[in-house]
N, C-alpha and C positions, 0 to 999 in steps of 0.2 A: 935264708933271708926272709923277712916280711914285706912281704908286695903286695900294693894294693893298686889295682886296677878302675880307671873310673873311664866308662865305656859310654861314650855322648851322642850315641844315635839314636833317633826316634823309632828305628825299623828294627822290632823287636829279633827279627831273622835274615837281617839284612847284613852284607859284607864286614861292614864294622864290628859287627857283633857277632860272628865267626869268627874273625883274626882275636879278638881279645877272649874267649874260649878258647882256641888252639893253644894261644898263646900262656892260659891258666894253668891247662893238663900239661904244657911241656913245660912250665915249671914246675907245675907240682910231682911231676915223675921227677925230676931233676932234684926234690927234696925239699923245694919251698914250699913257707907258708904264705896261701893266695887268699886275697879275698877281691872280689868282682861283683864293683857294684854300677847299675846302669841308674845314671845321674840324668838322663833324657828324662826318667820319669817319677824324676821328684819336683817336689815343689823349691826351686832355690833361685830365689832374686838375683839380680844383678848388684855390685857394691855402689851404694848410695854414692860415696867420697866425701861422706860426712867429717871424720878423721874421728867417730866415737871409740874405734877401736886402740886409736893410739893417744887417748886422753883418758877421759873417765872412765871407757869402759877396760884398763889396763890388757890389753890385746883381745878381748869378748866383743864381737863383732853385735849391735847393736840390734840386727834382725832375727829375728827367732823362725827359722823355716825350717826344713829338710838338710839345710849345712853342718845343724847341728850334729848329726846321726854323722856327718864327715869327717867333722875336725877330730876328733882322736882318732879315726884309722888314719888319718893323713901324719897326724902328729907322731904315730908307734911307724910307720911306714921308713924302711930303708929302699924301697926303690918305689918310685912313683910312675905308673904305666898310664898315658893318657891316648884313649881310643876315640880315632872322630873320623867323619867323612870330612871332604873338603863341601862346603857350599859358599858359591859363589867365592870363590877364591882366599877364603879363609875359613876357619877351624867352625864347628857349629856353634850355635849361641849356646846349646845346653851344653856342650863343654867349657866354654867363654867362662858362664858365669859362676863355676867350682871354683876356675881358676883368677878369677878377680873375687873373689869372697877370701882369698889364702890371702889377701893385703895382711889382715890381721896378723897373721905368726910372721909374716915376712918369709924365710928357709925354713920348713918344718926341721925341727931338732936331730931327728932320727938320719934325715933322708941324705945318701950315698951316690944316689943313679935315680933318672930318669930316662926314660923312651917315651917315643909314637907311634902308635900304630894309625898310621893314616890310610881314606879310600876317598877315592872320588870313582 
């Protein structure tokens, strides 16, 4: 299977970002293909709520940043792995905002399964 991992902690060696490394190699010993990308340190806005994606721009989300480089692993992805610490009783903001920029596709095409890997 193609799984892509999006790993949303700031701490480049911090717990979050061990469990979604563990969690790579024993897929990929297991026979999948991984890819693991840390979304902490990209540049990627939060969704406006403009609705450009769902009118003119026919599902092209209107902001051009670092989301870019996401939507096709997201869109080819059959399992979607999302890695966060808890802060303050919810999910990080760097993971927050992968997952409100996805308005666009609405369910990517591909995608079977999703998991958490959560830490607080």
């Amino acid at each position: 299977m193609q799984i892509l991992i999006l790993q949303g902690s700031p701490r480049a060696k911090g717990n979050t970002a061990w469990m979604a490394e563990e969690f790579k190699n024993a897929a990929e010993a297991a026979g999948h293909q991984v890819t693991l990308v840390n979304v902490a340190h990209k540049h990627i806005a939060g969704c406006l709520a403009c609705e450009y994606c769902h009118g003119k721009g026919n599902g092209a989300c209107i902001q051009k940043d670092d989301m870019q480089e996401l939507y096709p692993l997201i869109a080819e992805a059959e399992v979607l792995v999302l890695a966060a610490p808890i802060y303050y009783f919810t999910l990080s903001a760097q993971i927050q905002a992968p997952i409100h920029r996805c308005y666009n596709m609405m369910t990517p095409p591909k995608l079977k399964k999703m998991a958490l890997l959560l830490s607080s």
